[in-house]
Every structure is written in C-alpha cells, then in structure tokens.
NUGUTOR-601035 format. One line per 3 residues: number of its first residue (from 0); for each residue x, y, z of N, C-alpha, C, CB. Coordinates in steps of 0.2 Angstrom, whole numbers, plus 2048, in hexadecimal, padded with zeros to 3 digits. Each point is the difference from the previous one (the first is absolute). Glycine has a CB too. Example, Ala and Ser with C-alpha at 12.3 -4.5 7.8 and 13.67 -1.06 7.14 Angstrom:
! residues 2
0	842:7E4:827:7FC:806:800:804:806:800:7F7:7FA:806  807:80B:7F6:804:806:801:7FC:805:803:806:7FD:7F6 .
***
This chain:
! residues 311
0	CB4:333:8C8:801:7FA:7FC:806:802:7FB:7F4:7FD:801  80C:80A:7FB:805:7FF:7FC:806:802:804:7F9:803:7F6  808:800:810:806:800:802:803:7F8:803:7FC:80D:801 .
3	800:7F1:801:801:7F9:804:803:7FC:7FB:7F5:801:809  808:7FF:7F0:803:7FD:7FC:807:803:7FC:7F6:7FC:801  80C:80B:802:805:802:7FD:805:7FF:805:7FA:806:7F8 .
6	805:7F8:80D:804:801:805:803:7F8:802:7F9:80A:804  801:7F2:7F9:802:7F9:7FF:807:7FE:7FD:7F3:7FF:800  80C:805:7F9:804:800:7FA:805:802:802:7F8:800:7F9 .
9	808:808:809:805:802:803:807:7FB:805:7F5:80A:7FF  806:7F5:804:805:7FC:805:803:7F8:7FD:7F8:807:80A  808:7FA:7F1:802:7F7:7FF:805:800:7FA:7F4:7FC:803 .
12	80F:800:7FE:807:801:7FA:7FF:7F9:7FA:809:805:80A  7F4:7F7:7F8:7FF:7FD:7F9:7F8:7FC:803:811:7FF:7FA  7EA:802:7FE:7F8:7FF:800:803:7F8:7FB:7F7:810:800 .
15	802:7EC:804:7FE:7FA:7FA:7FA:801:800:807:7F7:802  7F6:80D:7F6:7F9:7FE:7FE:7FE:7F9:7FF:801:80A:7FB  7FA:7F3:807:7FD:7FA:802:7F8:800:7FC:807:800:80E .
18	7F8:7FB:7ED:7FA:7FE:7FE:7FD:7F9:802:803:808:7F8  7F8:7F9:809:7FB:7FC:803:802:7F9:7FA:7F6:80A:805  808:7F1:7FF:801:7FA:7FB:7FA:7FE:7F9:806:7FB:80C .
21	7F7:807:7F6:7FB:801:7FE:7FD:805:7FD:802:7F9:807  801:80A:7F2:800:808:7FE:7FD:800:7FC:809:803:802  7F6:804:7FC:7FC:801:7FA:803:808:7FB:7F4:7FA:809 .
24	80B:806:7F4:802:803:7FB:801:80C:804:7F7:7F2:7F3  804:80F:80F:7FE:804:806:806:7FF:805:7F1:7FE:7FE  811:7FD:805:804:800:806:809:801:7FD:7F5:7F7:808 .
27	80B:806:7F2:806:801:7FC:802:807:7FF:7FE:7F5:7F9  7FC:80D:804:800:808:7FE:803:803:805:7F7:802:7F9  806:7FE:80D:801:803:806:806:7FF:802:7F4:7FF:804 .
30	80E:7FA:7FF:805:800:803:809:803:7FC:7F6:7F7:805  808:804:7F3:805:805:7FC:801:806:7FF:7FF:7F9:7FC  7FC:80E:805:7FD:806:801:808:801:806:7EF:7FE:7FE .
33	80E:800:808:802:800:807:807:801:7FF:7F6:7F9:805  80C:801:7F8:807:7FF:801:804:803:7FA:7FE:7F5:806  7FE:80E:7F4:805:804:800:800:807:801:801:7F8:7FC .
36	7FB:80A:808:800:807:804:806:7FF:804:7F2:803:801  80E:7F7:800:806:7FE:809:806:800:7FE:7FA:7F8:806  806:805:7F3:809:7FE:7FF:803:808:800:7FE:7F2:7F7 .
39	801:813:807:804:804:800:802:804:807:7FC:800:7F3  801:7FE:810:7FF:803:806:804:7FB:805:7F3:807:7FD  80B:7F3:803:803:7FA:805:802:7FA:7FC:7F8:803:809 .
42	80E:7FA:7F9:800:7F7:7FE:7FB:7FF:803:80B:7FD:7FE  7F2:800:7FA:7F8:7FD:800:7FF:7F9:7FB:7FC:80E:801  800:7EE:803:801:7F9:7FA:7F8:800:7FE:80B:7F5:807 .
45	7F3:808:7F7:7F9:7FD:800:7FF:7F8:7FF:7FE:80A:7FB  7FF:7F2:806:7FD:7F7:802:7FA:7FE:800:807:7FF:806  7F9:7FD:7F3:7F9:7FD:801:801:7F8:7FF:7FA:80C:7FC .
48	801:7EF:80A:802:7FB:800:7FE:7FE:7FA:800:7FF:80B  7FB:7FF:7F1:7FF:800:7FB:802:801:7F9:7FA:800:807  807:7FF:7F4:802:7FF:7FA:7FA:807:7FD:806:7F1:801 .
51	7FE:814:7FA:7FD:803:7FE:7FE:7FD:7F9:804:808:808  7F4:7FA:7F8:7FD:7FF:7F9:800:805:7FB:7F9:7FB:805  805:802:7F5:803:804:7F9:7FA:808:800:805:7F0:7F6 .
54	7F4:80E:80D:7FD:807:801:803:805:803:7F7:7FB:7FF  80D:804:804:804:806:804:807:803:7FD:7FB:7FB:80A  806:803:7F1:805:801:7FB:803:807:7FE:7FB:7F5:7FB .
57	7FC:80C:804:800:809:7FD:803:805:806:7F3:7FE:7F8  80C:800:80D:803:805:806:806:7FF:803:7F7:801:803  80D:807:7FD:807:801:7FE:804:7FF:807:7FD:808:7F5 .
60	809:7F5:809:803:7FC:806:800:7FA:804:7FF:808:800  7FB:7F5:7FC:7FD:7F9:802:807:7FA:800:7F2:803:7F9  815:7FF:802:804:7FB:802:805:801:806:7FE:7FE:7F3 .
63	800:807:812:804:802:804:7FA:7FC:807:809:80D:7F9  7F3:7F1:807:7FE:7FB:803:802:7F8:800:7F9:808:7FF  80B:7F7:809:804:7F9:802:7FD:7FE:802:807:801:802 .
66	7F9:7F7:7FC:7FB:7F9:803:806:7FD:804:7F7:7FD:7F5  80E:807:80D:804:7FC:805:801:806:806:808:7F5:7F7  7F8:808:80F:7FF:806:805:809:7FF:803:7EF:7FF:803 .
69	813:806:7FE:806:800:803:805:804:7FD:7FD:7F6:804  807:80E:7FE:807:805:7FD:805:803:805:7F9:805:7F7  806:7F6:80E:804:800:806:807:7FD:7FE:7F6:800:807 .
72	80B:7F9:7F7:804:7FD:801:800:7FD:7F8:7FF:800:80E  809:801:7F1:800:7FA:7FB:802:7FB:801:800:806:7F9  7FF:7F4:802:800:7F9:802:800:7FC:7F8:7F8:803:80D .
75	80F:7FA:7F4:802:7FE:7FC:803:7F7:7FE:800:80C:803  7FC:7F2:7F9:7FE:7F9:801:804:7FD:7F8:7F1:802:809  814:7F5:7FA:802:7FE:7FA:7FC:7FB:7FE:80B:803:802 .
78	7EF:7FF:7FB:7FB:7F9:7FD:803:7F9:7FD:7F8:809:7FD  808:7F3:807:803:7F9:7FD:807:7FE:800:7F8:803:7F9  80B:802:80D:806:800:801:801:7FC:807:801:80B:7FA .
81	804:7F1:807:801:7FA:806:806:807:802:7FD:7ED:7FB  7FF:814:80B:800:806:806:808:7FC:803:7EE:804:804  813:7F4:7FB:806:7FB:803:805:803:7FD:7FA:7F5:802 .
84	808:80F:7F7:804:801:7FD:803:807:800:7FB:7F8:7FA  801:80B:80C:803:806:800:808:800:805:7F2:804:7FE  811:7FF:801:807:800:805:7FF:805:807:807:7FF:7F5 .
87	7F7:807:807:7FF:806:804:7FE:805:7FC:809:7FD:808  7F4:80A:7FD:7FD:805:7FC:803:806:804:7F5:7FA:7FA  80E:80C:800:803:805:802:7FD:806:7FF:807:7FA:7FF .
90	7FA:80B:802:801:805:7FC:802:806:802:7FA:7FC:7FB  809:809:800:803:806:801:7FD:806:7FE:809:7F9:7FF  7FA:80E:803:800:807:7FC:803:803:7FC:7FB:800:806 .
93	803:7FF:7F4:805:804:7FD:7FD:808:7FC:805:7F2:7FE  7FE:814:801:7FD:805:7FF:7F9:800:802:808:801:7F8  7F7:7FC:80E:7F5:802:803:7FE:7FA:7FA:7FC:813:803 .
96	809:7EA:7FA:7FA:7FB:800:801:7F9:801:7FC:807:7F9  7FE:7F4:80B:7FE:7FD:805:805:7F8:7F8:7EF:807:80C  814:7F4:7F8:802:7FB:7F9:7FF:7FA:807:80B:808:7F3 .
99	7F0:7F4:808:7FF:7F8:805:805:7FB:7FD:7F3:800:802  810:7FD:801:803:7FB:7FE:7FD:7F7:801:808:80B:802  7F7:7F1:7F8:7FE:7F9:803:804:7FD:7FF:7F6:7FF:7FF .
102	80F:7FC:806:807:7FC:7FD:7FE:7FA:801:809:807:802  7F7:7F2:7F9:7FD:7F9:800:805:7FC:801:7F8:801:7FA  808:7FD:80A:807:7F9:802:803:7FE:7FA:7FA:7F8:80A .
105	80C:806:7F6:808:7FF:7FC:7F9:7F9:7FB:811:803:80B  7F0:7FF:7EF:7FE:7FC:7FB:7F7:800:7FE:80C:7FA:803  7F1:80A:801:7FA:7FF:7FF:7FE:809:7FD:800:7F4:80B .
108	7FB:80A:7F1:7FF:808:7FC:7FC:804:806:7FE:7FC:7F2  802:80C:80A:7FC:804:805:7F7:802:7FC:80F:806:805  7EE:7FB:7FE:7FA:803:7FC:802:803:7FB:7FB:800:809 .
111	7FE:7FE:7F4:7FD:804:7FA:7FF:806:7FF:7FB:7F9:7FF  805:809:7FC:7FC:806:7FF:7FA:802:801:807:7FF:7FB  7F6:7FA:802:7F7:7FF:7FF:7FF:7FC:805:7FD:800:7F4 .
114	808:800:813:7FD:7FC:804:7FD:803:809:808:7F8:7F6  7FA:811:807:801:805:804:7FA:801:800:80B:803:7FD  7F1:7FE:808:7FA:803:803:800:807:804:7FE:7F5:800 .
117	7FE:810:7FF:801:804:804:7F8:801:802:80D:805:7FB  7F2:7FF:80B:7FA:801:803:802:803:805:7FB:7F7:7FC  7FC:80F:807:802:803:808:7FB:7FF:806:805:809:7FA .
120	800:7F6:80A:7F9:803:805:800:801:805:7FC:7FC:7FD  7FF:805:807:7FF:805:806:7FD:806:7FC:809:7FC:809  7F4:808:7FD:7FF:806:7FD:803:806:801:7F8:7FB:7FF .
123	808:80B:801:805:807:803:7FC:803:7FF:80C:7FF:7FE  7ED:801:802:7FD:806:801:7FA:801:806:803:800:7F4  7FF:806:80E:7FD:801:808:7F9:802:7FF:80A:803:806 .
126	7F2:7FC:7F6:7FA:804:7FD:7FD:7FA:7FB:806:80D:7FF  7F6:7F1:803:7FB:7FB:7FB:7F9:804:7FF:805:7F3:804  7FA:80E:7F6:7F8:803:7FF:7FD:7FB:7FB:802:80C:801 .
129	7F6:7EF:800:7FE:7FE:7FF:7FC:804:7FB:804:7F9:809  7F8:805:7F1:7FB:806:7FC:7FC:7FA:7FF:808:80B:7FA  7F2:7F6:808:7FA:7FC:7FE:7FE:7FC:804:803:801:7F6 .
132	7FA:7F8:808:7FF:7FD:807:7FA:800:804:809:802:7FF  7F6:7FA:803:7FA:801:806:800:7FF:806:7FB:7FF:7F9  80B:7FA:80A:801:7FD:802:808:7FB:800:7F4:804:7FF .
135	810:7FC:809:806:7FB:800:802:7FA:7FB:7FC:803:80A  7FD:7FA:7F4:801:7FC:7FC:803:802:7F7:7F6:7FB:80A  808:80C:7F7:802:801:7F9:806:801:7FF:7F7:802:7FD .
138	80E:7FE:809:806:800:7FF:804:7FD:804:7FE:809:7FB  804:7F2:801:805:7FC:805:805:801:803:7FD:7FC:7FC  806:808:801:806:804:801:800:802:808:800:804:7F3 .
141	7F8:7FD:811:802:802:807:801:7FA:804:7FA:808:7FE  808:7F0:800:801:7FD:805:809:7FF:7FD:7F2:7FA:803  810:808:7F8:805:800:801:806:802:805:7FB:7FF:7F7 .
144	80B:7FE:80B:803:804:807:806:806:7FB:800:7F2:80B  800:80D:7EC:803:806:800:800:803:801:802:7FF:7FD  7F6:805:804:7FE:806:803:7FE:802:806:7FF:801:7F7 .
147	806:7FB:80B:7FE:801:809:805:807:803:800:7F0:803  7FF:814:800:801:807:803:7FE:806:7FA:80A:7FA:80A  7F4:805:7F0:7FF:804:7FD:7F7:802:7FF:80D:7FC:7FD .
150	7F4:80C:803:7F7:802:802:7FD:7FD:7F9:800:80D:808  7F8:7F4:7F6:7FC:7FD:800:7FA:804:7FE:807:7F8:807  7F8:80D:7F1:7FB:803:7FE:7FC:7FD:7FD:804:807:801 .
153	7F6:7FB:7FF:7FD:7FE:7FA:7FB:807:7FE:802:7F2:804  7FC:80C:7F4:7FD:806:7FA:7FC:7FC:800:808:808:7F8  7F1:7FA:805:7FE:7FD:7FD:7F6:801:801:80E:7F9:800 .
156	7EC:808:7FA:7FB:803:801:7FD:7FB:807:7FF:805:7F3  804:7F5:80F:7FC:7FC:808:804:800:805:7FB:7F7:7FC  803:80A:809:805:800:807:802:7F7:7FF:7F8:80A:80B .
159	80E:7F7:7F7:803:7F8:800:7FE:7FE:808:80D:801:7F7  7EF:7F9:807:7FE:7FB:807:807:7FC:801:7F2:7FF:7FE  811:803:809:807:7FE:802:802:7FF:803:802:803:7FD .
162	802:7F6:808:7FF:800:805:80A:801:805:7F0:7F9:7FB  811:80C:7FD:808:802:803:7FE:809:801:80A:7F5:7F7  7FA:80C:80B:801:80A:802:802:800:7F8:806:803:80F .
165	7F5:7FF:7EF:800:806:7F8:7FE:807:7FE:7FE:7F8:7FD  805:80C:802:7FC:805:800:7FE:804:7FA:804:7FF:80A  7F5:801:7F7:7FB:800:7FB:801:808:7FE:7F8:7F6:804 .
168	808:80B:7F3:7FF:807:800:7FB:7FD:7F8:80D:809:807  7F0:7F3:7FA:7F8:7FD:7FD:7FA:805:7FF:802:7F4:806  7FC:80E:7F6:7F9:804:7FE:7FD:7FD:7FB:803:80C:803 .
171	7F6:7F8:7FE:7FB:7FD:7FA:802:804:7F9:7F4:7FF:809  80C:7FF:7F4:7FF:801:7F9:7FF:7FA:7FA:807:80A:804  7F7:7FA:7F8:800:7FC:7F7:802:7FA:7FF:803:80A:7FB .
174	804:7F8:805:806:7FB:801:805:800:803:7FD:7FE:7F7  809:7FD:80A:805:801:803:804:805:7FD:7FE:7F6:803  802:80B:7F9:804:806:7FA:7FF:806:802:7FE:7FC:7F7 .
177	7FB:804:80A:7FD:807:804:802:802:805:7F7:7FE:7FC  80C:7FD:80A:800:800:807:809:802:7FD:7F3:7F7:808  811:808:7F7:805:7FE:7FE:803:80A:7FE:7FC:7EF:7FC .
180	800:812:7FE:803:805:7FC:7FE:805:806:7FF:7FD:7F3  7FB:804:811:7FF:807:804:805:7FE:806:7F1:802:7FE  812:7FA:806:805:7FD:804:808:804:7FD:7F7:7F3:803 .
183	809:80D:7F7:805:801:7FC:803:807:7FF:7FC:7F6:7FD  7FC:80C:800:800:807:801:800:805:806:7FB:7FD:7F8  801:801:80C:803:801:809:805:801:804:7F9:7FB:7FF .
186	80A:801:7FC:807:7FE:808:806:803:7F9:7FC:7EF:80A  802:813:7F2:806:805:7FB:805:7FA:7FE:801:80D:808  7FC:7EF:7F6:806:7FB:7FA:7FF:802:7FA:7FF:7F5:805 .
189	807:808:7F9:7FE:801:7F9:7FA:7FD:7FA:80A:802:803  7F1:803:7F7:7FD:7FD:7FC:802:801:7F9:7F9:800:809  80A:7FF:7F6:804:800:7F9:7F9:7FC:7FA:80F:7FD:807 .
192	7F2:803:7F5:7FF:7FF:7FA:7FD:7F9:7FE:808:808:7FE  7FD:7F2:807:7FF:7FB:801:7FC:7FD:804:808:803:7FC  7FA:802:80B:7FC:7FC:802:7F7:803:801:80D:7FA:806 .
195	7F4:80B:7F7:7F8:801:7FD:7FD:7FC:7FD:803:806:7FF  800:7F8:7FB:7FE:7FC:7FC:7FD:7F8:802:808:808:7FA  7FD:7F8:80A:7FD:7F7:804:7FA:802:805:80E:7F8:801 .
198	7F0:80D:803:7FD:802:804:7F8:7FF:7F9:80B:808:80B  7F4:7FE:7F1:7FF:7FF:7FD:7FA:7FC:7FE:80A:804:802  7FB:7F6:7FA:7FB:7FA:7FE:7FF:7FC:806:804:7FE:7F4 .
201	801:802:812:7FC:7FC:805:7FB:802:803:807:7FC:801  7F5:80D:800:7F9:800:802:7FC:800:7FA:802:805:80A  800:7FC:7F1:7FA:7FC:7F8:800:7F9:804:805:806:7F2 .
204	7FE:7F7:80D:800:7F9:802:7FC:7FE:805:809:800:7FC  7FB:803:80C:7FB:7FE:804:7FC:801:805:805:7FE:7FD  7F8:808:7FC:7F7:804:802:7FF:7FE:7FA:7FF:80C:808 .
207	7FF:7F0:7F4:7FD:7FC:7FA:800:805:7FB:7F8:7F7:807  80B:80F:7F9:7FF:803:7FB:7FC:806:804:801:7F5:7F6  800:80C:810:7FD:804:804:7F7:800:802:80A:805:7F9 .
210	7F6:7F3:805:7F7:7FF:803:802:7FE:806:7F8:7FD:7F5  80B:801:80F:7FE:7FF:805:7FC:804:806:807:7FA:7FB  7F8:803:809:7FB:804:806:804:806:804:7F9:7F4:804 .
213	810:80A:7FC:802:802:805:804:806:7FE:800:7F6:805  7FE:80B:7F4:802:808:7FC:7FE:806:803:7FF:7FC:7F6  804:808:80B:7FE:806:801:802:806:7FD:7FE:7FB:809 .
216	801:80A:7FA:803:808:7FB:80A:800:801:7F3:80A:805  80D:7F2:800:808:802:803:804:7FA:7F8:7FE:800:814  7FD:7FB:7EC:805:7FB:7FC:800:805:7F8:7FC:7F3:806 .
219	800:811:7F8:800:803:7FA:807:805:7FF:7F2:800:800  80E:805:807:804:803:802:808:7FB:7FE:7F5:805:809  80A:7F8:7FC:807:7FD:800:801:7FC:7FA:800:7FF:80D .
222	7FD:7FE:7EE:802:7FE:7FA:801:807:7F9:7F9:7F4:805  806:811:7FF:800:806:7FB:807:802:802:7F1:805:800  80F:7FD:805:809:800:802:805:7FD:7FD:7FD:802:808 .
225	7FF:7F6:7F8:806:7FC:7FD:802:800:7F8:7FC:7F9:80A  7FF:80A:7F6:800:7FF:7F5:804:808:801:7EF:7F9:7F8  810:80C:80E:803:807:7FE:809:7FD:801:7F4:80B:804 .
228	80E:7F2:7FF:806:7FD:801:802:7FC:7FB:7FD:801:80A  800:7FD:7F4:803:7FC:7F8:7FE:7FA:800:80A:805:7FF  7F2:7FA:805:7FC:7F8:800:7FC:7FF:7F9:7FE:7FE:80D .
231	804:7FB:7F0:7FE:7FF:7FB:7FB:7FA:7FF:80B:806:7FE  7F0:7FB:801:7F9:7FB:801:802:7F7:7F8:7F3:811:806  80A:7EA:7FD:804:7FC:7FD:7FB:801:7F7:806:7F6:80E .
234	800:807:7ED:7FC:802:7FA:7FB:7FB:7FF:809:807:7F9  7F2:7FC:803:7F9:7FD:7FD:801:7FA:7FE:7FC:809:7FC  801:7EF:804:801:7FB:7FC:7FB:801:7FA:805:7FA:809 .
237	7FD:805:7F1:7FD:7FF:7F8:7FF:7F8:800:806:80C:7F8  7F3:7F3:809:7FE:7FA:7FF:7FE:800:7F8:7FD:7FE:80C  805:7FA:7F3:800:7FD:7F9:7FC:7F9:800:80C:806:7FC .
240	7F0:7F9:800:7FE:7F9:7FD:802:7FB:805:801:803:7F4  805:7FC:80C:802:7FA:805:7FF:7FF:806:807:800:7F9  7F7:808:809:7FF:801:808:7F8:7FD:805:808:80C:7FC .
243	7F3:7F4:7FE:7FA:7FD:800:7FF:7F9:7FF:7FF:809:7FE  7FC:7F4:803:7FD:7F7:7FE:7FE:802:7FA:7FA:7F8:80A  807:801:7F3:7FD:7FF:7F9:7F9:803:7FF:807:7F5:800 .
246	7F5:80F:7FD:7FC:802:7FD:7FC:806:804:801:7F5:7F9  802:80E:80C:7FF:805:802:801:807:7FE:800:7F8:806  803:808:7F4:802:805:7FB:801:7FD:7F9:806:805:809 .
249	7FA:7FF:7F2:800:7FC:7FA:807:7FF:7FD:7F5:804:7FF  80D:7F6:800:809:800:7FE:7FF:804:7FA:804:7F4:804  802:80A:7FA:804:806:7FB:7FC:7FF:7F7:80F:7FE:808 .
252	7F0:7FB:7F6:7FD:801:7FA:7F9:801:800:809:7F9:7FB  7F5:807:80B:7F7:801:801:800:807:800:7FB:7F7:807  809:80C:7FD:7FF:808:800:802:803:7F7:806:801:811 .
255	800:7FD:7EE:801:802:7F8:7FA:7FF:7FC:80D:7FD:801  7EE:7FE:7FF:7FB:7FE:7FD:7FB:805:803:804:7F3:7FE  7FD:80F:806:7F9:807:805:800:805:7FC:801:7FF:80C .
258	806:801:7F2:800:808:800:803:801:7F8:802:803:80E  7FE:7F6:7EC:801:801:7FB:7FC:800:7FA:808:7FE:806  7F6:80A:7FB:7F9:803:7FB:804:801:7FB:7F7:807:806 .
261	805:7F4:7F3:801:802:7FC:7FE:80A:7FB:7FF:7F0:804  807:812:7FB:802:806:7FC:7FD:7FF:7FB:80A:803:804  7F2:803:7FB:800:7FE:7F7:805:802:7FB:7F5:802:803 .
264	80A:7FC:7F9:806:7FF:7FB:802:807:7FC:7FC:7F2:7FF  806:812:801:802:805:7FA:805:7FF:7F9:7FE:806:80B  7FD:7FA:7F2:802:7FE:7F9:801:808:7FC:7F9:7F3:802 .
267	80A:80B:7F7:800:806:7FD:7FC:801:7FA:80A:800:804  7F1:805:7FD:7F9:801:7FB:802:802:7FA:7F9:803:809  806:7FC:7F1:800:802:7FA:7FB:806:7FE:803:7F5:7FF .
270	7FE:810:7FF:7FB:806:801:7FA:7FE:7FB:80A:80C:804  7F6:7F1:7F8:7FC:7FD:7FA:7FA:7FB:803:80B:802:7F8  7F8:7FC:80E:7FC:7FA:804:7FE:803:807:808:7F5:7FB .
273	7F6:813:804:7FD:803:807:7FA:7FF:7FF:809:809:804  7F3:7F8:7F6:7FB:800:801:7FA:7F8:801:805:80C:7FB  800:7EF:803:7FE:7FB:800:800:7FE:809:806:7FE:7F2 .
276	7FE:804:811:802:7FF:806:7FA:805:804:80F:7FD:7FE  7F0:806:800:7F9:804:804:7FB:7FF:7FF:804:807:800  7FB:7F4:7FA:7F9:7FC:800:800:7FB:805:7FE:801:7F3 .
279	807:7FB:80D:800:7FC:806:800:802:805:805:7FA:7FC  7FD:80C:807:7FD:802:805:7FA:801:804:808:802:7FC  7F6:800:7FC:7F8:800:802:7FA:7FB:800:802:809:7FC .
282	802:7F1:802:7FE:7FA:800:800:7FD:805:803:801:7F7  801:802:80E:7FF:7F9:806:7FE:806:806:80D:7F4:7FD  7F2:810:800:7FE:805:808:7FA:7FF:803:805:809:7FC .
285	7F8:7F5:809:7FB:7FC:801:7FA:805:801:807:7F7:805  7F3:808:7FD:7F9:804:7FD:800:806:805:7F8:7F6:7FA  804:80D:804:800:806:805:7FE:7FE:806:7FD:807:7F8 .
288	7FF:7F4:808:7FB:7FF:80A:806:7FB:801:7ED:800:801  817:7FF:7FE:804:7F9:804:804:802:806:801:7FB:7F6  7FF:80D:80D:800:801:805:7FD:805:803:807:7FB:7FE .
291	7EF:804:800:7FD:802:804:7FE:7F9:806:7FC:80B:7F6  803:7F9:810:7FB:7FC:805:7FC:7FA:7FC:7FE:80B:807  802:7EF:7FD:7FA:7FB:7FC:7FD:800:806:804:7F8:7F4 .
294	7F5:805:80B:7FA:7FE:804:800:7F8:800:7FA:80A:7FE  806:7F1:805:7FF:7F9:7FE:7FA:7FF:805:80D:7FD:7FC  7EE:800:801:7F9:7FD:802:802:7F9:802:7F8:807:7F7 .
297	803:7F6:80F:801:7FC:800:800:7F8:7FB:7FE:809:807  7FE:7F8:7F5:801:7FA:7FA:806:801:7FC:7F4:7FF:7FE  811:808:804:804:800:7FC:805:7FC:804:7FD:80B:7F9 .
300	803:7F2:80B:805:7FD:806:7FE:7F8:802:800:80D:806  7FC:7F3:7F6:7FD:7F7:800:806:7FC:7FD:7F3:803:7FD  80D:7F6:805:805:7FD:7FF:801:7FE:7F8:7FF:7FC:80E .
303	7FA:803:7F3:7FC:7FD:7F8:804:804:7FB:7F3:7FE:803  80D:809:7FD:801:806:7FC:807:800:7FD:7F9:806:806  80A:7FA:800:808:802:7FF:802:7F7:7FD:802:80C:80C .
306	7FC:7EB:7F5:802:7FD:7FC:7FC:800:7F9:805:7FA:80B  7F6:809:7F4:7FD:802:7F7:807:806:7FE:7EE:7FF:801  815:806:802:804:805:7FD:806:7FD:800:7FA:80B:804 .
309	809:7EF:7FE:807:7FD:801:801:802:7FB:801:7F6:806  7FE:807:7F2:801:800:7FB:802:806:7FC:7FB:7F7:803 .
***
C-alpha cells in the first residue's frame, strides 16, 4: 500500500486535492493535511466544490482552498465591453515579458480597467486525489471532461463506490485524519508542525473526541506522534453566562447576592468598655443543652402544639 502510494505520487507532476461536496470539518483537516505535505514535493492545488464554513477557520491553510477549478488556462474577459469595438488584438515580448495589446476602432474608447476580468481553466494536473466520500455522487468533479486522461485516487476511512477506474488506497480507521496521517507517514512526506496540527484536531473531531467504535491502539499511537511533531490540539472554549438559556445558571446580580455574607464589622474598642463588652457576650451565649441531642415525642409533633407555640 505505502509504496503503491508513493509511487503514485512519484510519478506525477502536478496533484489536485479534491473534497467531497459535501464536507465536514474531519475531511478539511485531512485534505488540507494532504496538500500540504504535496506542495513542497509537487505542483499541488487543492478544490472544494462548496464554500468553506466559518468552523473550519481554525485549520491552517484553509485560505489556499479554491472554489474554482482550473490553472491551465488563462482567460481574459472585458465585462460590459461591446466586443464590436474592438479593431484588433496583439501582442509582443519584451525582456520575457508576455505584453497584450487591445486596439478599439478610430474614435471609439478602449476598455476599463474595472472592466477587466480574469479567470482559469482546465486543469494541468495528471493526479487527482479525492479524500473522503463514499460515493461518485460526492464528487462532481468526476463528470467533468477537465479531468479527462488524468489518474484518479482516492483516501479516505470508506472504499469509494465508483463506477470510474480509481484507485483505492481507503482503510478503516477513526477518522479521515487518521487514514490520512498514517498514509503520510508511510510514503515519507512531509510532517511539519503544521500539518500536525490540522491532523490533529481533525481526529479529535472525527472520532468525537475519541469515543467512537472505530478507535483503536493504532489511533492513540498515531495522535501521539502527531502532538511529538508539533501538532497542536485546538484551545479550550471558556464558557460565560451568555452561552447558556435563561435560568439555567444564575445571572450575575443573583450570584453576587449568593455569595454576599455579610462580615462582621470591626470596630475600635475602648479598653475601659472591655468589660462591658464581655458581659454581653455572656449574655447572648445560648444555654448549655442547645446542642445536645433532643428527643421529640409524638404530642410534641401535633399540629395543635406547634399553632398554640406560634406565638
């Protein structure tokens, strides 16, 4: 397995990491993990069809994930520009660098600045790995024709049910993280600091904190390597008052009221008034049995009793 996947990698000149459309915080870790073990080793992109959410924020490299697929071709567009006004289009080289020319018929202006689009596409990489997933459906990206003659992996803790030539390097584990970092470690990529750290919280994440069924000794293992590498586990949230419903804690002036015992007061004693002050002491000290044991008899428990003693 680990060679089959290093051999994969080996042979290919530029990787597209591929997430499912349908993601989860676990499949981000992983795939961002992935890619950047790749980028130092291969031109490497990463894609996900989907728009990333603000919970995946915390994991590092999250803004080097593209919601537009293609870096083959660039493609240059004049928005709002009557295309009838063009004359002709040139260009030259000057010192290695590429200069376009747009010239607009005698009296008529040339494009905007802000009217200048740029965008790419196709793809140029001979290597797609898909990470996560269960199924064709979760990635569209296979009916596309950019990635027509390019191979076709997939990672991830399920075999992908497929009905193209993929080839699976899928095992059981924890999480996708888990399946991801031992793949990583195997095949001699890099594991830096970084991408520890996203590994990491994504099998916190997606072994629920390690309860799940599918934990075993290997996942302990392989999250202990990661923290020895410099993975950094995500910090503690300090919940406050506002994090709870209304009266499932006590707000701020009820708690100040809980816990504000009155002090007794220290005053300054006159030495002429100590003994006066020690009679009163003895005055309110209550009798000797008032904390022995009592006995209470039934008639002492009568309802009768206790409204005759109200008073």
């Amino acid at each position: 397995m680990e060679n089959s996947f290093s051999s994969v990698i080996d042979s290919a000149s530029s990787i597209l990491v591929v997430l499912p459309a349908r993601t989860n915080f676990d499949n981000v870790a992983a795939a961002l993990s992935l890619y950047l073990s790749l980028r130092d080793k291969k031109e490497a992109m990463i894609f996900s069809p989907s728009p990333m959410t603000v919970g995946v924020n915390r994991l590092i490299g999250v803004n080097k994930i593209g919601e537009e697929l293609g870096n083959k071709n660039l493609t240059i567009r004049f928005k709002g520009y009557d295309a009838t006004n063009i004359d002709k289009v040139s260009y030259d080289i000057e010192e290695n660098e590429f200069n376009l020319t747009v010239s607009p018929k005698a009296g008529l202006p040339a494009p905007k600045r802000e009217q200048i689009e740029l965008s790419h596409s196709g793809i140029s990489a001979d290597l797609v790995i898909l990470v996560g997933g269960a199924a064709d459906s979760d990635f569209p990206i296979l009916g596309s024709e950019q990635i027509a003659g390019a191979k076709i992996a997939h990672v991830g803790a399920r075999v992908l049910t497929s009905s193209l030539e993929v080839m699976s390097f899928a095992r059981k584990g924890s999480s996708v993280s888990e399946v991801v970092a031992s793949i990583i470690s195997e095949s001699g990529l890099t594991t830096d600091a970084d991408v520890a750290t996203n590994l990491v919280m994504g099998m916190e994440e997606g072994s629920s904190k390690f309860t799940s069924s599918d934990v075993t000794p290997e996942t302990f293992e392989t999250f202990a390597k990661l923290l020895r590498a410099g993975g950094q586990r995500a910090p503690k949230v300090r919940l406050s008052p506002a994090d709870f419903p209304p009266g499932a804690i006590p707000t701020q002036p009820f708690a100040k009221k809980m816990v504000n015992i009155p002090q007794p007061v220290q005053e300054e004693v006159d030495l002429q008034d100590m003994e006066g002050t020690a009679e009163t002491e003895q005055e309110i000290n209550p009798p000797d049995d008032w904390l022995q044991p009592k006995v209470f008899k039934g008639a002492d428990l009568n309802p009768d009793s206790f409204s005759e003693n109200k008073g």
